[in-house]
C-alpha positions as CSV (number, residue, x, y, z in Angstrom):
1,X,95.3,35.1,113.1
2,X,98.2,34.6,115.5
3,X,98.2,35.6,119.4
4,X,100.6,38.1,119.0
5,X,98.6,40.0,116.4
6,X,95.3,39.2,118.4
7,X,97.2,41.0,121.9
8,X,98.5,43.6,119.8
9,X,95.1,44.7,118.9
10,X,94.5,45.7,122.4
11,X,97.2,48.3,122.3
12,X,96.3,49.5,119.0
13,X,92.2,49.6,119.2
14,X,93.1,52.1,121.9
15,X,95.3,54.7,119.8
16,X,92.8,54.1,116.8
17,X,89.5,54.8,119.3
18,X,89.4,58.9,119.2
19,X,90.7,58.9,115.4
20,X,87.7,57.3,114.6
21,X,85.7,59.5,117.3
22,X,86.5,62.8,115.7
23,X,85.4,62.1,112.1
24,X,81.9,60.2,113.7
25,X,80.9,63.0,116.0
26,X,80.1,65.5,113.6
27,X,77.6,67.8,114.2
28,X,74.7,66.3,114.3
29,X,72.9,66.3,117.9
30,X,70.1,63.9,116.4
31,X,69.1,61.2,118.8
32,X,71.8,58.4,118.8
33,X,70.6,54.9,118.0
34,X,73.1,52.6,119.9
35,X,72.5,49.1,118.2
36,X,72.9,47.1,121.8
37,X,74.3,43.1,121.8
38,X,72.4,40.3,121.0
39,X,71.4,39.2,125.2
40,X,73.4,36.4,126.7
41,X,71.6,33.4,126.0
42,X,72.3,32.2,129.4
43,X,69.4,33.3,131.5
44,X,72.3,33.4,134.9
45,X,72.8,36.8,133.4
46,X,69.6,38.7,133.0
47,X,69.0,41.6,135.6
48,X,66.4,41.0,138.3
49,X,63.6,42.8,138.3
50,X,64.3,44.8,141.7
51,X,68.0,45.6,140.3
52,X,67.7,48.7,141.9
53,X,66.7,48.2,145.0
54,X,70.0,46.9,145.2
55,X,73.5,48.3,146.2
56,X,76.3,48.5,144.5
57,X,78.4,45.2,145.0
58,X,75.5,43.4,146.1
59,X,75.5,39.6,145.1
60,X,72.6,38.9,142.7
61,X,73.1,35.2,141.9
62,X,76.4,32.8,142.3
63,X,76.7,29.5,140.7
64,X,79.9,26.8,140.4
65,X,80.9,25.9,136.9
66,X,82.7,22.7,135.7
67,X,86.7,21.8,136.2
68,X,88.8,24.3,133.5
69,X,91.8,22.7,132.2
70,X,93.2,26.6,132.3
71,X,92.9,26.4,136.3
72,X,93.6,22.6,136.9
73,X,93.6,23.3,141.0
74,X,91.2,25.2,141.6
75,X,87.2,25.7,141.7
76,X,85.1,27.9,139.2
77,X,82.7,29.9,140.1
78,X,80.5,33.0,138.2
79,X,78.6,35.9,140.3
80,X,76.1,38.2,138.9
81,X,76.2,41.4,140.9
82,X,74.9,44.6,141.2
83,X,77.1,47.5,139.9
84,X,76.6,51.0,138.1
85,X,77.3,52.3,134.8
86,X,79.0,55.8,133.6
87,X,75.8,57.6,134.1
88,X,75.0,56.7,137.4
89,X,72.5,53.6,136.5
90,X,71.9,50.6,137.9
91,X,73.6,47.4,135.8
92,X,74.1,44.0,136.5
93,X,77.2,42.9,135.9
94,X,79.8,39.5,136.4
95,X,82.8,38.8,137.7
96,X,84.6,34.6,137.4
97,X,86.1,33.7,141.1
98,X,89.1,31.4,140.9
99,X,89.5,29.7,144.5
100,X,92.6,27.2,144.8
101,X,93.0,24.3,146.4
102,X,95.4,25.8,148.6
103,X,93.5,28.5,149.7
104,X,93.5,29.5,152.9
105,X,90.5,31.6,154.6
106,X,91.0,35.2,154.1
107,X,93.8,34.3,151.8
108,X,94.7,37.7,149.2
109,X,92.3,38.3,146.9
110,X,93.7,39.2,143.7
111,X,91.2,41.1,141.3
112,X,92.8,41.1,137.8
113,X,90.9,43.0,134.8
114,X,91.5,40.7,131.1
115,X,92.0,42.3,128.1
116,X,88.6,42.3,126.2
117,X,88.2,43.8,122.6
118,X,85.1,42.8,121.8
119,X,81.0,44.3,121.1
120,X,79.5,40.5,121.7
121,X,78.5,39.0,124.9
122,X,79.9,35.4,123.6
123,X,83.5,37.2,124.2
124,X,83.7,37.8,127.8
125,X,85.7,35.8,129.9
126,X,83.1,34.6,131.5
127,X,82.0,33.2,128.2
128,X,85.7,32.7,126.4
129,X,87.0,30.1,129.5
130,X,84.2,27.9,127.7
131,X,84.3,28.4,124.4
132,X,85.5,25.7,122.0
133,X,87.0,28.5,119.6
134,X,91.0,28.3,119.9
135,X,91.6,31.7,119.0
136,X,89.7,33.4,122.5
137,X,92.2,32.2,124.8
138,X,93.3,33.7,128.0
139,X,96.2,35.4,127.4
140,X,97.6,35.9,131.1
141,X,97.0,32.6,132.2
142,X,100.4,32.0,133.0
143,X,100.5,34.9,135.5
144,X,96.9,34.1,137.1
145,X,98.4,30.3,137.8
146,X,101.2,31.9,139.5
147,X,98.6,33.8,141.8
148,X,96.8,30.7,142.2
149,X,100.1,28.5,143.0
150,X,100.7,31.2,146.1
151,X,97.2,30.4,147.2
152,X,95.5,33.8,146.2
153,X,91.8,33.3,145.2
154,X,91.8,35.4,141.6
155,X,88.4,37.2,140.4
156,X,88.0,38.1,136.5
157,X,85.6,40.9,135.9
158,X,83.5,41.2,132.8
159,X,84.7,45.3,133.1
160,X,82.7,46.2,130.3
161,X,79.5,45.0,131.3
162,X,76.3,44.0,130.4
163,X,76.4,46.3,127.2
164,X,79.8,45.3,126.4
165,X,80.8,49.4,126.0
166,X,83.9,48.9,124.5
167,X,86.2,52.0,125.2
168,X,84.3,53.2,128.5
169,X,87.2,53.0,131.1
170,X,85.4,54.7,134.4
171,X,82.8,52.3,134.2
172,X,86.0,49.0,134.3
173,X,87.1,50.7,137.1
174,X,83.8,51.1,138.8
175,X,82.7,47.1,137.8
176,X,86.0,46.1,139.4
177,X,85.6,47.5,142.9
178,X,81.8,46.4,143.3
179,X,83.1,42.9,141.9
180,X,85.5,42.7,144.5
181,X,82.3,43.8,147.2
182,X,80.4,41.1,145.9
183,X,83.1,37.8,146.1
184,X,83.6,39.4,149.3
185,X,80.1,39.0,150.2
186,X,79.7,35.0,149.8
187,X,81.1,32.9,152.9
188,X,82.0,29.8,150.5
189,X,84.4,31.7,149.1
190,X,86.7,32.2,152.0
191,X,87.7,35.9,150.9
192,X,85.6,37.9,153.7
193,X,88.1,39.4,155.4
194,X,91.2,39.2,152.5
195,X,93.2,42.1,152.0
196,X,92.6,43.0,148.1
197,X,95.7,43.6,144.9
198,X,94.2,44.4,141.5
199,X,96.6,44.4,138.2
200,X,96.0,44.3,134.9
201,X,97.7,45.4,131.4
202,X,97.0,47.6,128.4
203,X,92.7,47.8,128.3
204,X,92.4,45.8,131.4
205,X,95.1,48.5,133.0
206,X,92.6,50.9,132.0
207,X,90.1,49.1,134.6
208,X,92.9,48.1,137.4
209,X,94.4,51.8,137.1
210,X,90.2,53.7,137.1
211,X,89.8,51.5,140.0
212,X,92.6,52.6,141.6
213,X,91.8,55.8,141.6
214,X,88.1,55.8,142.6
215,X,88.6,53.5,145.2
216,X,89.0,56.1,147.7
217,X,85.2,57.6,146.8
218,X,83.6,54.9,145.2
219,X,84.6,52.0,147.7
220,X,86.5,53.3,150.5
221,X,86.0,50.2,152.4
222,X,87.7,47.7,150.5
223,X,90.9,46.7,152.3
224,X,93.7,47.6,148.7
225,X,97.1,46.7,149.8
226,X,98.0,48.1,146.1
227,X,97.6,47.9,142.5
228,X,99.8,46.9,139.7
229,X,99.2,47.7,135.9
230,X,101.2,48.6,133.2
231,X,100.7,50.4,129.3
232,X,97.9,52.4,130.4
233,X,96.5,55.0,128.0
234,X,95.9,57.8,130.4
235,X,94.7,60.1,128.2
236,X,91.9,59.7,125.4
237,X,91.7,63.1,124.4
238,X,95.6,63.6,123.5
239,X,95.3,60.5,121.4
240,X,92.6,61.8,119.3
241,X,94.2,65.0,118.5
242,X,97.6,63.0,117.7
243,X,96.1,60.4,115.2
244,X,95.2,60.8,111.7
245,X,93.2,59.1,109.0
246,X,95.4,56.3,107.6
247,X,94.2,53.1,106.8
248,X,95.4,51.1,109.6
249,X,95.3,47.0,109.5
250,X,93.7,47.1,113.2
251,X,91.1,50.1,112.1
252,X,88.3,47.2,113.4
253,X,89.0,47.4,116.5
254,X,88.8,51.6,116.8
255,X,85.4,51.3,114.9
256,X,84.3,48.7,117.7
257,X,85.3,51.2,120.4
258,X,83.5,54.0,118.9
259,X,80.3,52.0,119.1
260,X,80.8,50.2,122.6
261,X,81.4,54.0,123.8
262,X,78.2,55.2,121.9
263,X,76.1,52.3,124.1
264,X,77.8,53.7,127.3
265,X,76.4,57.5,126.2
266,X,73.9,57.0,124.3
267,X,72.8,60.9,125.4
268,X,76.0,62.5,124.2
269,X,77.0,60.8,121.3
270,X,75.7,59.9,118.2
271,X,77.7,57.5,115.9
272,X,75.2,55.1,114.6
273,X,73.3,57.5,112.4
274,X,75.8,59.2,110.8
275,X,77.8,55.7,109.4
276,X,77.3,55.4,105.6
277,X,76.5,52.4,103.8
278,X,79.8,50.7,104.3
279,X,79.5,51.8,108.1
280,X,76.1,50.5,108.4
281,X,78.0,46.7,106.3
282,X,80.7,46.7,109.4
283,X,78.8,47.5,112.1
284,X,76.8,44.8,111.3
285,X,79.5,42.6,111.2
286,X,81.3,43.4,114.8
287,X,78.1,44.2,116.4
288,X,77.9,41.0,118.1
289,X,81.2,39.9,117.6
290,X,84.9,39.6,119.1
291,X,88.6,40.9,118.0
292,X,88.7,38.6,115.2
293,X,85.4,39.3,113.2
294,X,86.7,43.2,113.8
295,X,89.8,42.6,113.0
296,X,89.0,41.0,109.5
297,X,86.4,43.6,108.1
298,X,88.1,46.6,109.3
299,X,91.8,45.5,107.8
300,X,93.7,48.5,106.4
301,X,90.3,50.8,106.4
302,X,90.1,54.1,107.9
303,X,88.0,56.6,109.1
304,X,86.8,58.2,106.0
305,X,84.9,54.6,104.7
306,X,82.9,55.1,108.0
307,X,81.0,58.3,107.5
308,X,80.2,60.9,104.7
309,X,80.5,63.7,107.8
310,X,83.4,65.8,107.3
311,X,83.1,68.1,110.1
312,X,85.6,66.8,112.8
313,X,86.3,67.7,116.3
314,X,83.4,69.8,116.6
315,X,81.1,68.6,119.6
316,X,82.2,69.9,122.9
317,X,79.6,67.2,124.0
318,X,82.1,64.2,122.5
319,X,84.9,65.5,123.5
320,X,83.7,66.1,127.5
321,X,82.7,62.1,127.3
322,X,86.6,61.0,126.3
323,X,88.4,63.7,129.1
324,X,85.7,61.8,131.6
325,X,87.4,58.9,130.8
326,X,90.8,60.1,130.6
327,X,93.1,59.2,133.9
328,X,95.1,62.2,133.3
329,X,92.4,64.6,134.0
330,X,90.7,62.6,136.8
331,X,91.8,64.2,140.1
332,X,91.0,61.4,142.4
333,X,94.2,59.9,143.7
334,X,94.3,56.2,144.6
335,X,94.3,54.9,148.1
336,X,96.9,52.5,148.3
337,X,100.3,51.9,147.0
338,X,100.6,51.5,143.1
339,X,103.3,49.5,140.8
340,X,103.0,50.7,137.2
341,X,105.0,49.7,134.0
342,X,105.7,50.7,130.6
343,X,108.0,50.9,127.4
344,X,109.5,54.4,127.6
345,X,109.0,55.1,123.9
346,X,106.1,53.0,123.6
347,X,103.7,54.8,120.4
348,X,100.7,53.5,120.9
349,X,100.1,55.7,123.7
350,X,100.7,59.2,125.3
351,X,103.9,58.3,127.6
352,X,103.6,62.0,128.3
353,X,100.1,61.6,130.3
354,X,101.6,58.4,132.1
355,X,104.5,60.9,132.8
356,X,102.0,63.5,134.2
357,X,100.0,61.7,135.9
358,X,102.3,60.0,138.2
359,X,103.7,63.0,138.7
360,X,100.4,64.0,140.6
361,X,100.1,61.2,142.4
362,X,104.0,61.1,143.6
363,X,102.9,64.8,144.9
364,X,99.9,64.0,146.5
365,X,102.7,61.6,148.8
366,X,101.2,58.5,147.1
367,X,103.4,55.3,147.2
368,X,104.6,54.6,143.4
369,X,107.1,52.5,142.1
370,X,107.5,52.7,137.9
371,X,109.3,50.0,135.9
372,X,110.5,51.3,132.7
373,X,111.0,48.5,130.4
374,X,113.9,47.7,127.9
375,X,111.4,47.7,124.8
376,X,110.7,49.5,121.8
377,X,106.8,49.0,121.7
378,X,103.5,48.2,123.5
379,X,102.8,44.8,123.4
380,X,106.3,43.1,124.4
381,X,106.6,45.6,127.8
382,X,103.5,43.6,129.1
383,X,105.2,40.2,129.9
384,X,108.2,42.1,131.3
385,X,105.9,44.0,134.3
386,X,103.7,41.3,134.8
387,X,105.9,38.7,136.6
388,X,107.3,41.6,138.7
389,X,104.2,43.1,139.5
390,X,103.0,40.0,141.3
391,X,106.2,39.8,143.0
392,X,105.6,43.5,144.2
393,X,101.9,42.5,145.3
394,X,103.3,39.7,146.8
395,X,105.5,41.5,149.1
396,X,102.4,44.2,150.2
397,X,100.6,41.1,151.1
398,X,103.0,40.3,153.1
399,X,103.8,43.7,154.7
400,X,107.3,43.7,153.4
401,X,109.3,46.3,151.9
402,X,108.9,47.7,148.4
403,X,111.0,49.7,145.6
404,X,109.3,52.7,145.5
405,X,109.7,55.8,142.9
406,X,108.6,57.8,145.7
């Protein structure tokens, strides 16, 4: 499988997630029986016992790793910290922390949130910087060097935790602020007193831009000189009511979301029981695995193949669980200057909510500057924002003027 199809899958997992969603909701308000991933065989990752007698953002362990080739000048380390999920739980979760050479104490910190399409623990990027398997790459290396080169210190959140819940986007945004508390936390690192930038594209925009806006209530404290993150679905709902039941050739990837969203909500819906035999024969597939293993048994399948239940859209329950996690309808409004990008006509996702939403946040007297990119699609709009993003956070870390929409 090339990159390009592997990043496109990003983009398209996210306008397949709610077609899949309203034919698996059904009716049925039988217990849900998440099946959870296999545990990191690393023991650096297990919870602590006390977990919540913790904070949020609290450091739970910290650890260097060896050299990367991917980051030639600068230090690896990995931190387990304490941070909470989308029902108000205690988790522990894990962010990498990238300090160059050229680092200078209370340098920027830049906090930028991967792409991650995966169920298995073996695919975060924690996990994927180590891997020997060519295809898990990191795709925005080239950016995160740049950050490097200018002497930032970078931090790479696992954003979909412990449970790898695919599809959840409050809790990226809420495991991105308390990873940024946590790197904070450790003098080593030199980041104490840094001013903060997050950024992020497609999936991990869903993280930067969540973050973003719960900032102001969830982590007030944290010193955001702005956010930059571009192709954002900002509306979960929309997309569901817009997509039909074609086969589709990344159809894997929505039937992973489905599932990492059913570990996330375990309470409010119920996906697992209601897959039929072929169901039951991909889900045991992706369960553990990453894009590619989805990818390859859910090629040109649809919706239909999942589940015997032909009652869609009927569970008010379901439905509440995607407008929580829809930007759109979030009225928080983010506490610091954003920089946002996207394809105009980009069909992958609702450009309409993008459209509405900044229109909220340009009323509410919020800083915003929006590229529009000279592209027809999803996927080729995210190398033209990312470059100028950093520029644009470059400049707030400096205290220098910005283009602003408004």
């Amino acid at each position: 499988m090339s990159v390009s199809v592997r990043r496109a899958a990003c983009a398209i997992a996210m306008a397949l997630i709610m077609a899949l969603a309203a034919a698996l909701i059904g009716a049925s308000h039988a217990p849900a029986a998440p099946v959870m991933p296999n545990p990191d065989p690393d023991p650096f990752y297990a919870a602590p016992a006390d977990l919540a007698q913790h904070s949020p953002g609290d450091v739970l362990n910290v650890r260097e790793r060896p050299w990367h080739v991917y980051f030639p000048t600068s230090r690896v380390f990995e931190v387990l910290f304490r941070s909470t999920d989308s029902e108000g739980k205690p988790i522990a979760a894990n962010t990498t922390y990238l300090l160059p050479q050229n680092h200078e104490q209370d340098g920027p910190l830049l906090s930028y949130q991967h792409i991650i399409n995966a169920l298995g623990s073996k695919c975060k990027v924690a996990s994927k910087l180590y891997t020997s398997d060519p295809m898990n790459l990191i795709l925005e290396m080239p950016g995160l060097n740049l950050a490097l080169a200018r002497g930032w210190s970078v931090a790479l959140p696992d954003h979909l935790g412990p449970r790898m819940s695919y599809g959840a986007a409050k809790l990226g945004g809420q495991i991105t602020l308390d990873g940024i508390r946590a790197v904070k936390k450790i003098p080593e690192f030199e980041a104490r007193n840094s001013k903060v930038a997050m950024g992020g594209y497609s999936g991990g925009g869903m993280a930067t831009a969540w973050a973003a806006a719960l900032a102001k209530t969830y982590a007030p404290e944290l010193p955001i000189i702005g956010s930059a993150y571009g192709g954002v679905p900002m509306n979960l709902t929309e997309m569901a009511r817009a997509l039909g039941t074609q086969p589709h050739i990344a159809f894997g990837l929505a039937a992973i979301a489905l599932l990492g969203l059913e570990r996330e909500y375990p309470d409010r819906l119920n996906v697992t029981n209601q897959l039929n035999d072929y169901g039951r024969w991909l889900a045991s597939w992706v369960i553990n695995g990453c894009t590619n293993e989805a990818m390859f048994v859910g090629v040109y399948k649809s919706l239909s193949q999942m589940t015997d239940n032909k009652n869609y859209m009927d569970d008010p329950a379901a439905w509440q669980v995607f407008d929580e996690n829809s930007l759109e309808k979030y009225p928080g409004i983010p506490n610091a200057p954003v920089f946002e990008w996207h394809s105009p006509i980009d069909g992958l996702i609702p450009v309409a909510a993008i459209d509405h939403t900044l229109e909220r946040y340009c009323a509410s007297g919020l800083e915003l500057f929006t590229m529009l990119t000279p592209t027809p699609d999803h996927l080729s709009a995210a190398p033209l924002g990312m470059f100028q993003a950093l520029d644009w956070l470059d400049r707030k870390f400096q205290g220098l003027p910005t283009a602003r929409t408004c």
